[in-house]
N, C-alpha and C positions, 0 to 999 in steps of 0.2 A: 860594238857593231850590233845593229840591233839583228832578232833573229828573222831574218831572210827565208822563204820556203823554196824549196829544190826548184818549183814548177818559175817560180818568176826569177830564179837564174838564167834557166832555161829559154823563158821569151825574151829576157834583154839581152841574152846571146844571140838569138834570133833576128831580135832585129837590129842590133851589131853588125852580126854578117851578113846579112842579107843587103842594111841598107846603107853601110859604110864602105862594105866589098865587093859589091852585086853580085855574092855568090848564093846559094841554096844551104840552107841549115835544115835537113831533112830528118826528119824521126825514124830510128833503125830500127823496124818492128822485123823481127828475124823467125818465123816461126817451128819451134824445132831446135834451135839452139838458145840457151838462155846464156845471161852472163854478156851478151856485146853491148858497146858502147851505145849510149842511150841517141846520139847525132850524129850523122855524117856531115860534114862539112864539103861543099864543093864549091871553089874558088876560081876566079879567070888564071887561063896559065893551064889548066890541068890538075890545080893541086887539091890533095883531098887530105883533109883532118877527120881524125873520129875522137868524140868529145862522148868522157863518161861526166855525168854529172851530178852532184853530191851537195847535201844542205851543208853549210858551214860546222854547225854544231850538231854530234853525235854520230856522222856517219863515217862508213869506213870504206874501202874496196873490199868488195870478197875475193878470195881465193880466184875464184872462174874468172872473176873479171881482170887479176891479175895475169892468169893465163890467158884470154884474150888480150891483153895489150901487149905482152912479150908474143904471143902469135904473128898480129899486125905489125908491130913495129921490125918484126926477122922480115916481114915480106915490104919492108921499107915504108908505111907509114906510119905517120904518126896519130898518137894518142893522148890526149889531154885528158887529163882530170880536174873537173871546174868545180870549188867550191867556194869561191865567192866572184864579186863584183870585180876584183880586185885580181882574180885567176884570169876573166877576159879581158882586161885590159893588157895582161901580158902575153895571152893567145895575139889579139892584135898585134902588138909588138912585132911577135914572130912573122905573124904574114905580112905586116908592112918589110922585115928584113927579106922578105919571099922564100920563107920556110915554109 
């Protein structure tokens, strides 16, 4: 796989969800809390995903951002961690099953 940069995971997720779902892939700029999910996902239906997202080769979750996704997911959403091309297509997945 060749090496991918975090930011053009990011827009081909973008425009994934936006224009295979017609939903918002919005940028969670949180100020004051560091550590959240780098997307919000908002889908028809009501459904909302929060997507951390990560280059394929060398990165990891930190700790915070592990306690924000055990946070969000006790208050019932869900949280992806996307680090490749190959993580959205199986996010897709999930929202075609209406996760």
């Amino acid at each position: 796989m060749p090496n991918i940069l975090e930011k053009e995971i990011e827009r081909t997720l973008k425009v994934y969800v936006e224009g295979r779902y017609h939903g918002l892939c919005l940028k969670w700029v949180c100020p004051g809390w560091s550590g959240v999910p780098d997307r919000i996902l908002l889908l028809p239906g009501g459904r909302v995903h929060f997507v951390e997202l990560k280059r394929p080769k060398g990165s990891r979750v930190s700790e915070l951002q592990k306690w924000w996704k055990r946070k969000l997911e006790d208050l019932g959403f869900t949280v992806w961690h996307i680090y490749t091309l190959e993580d959205i297509k199986r996010l897709g997945e999930e929202i075609n099953a209406g996760n």
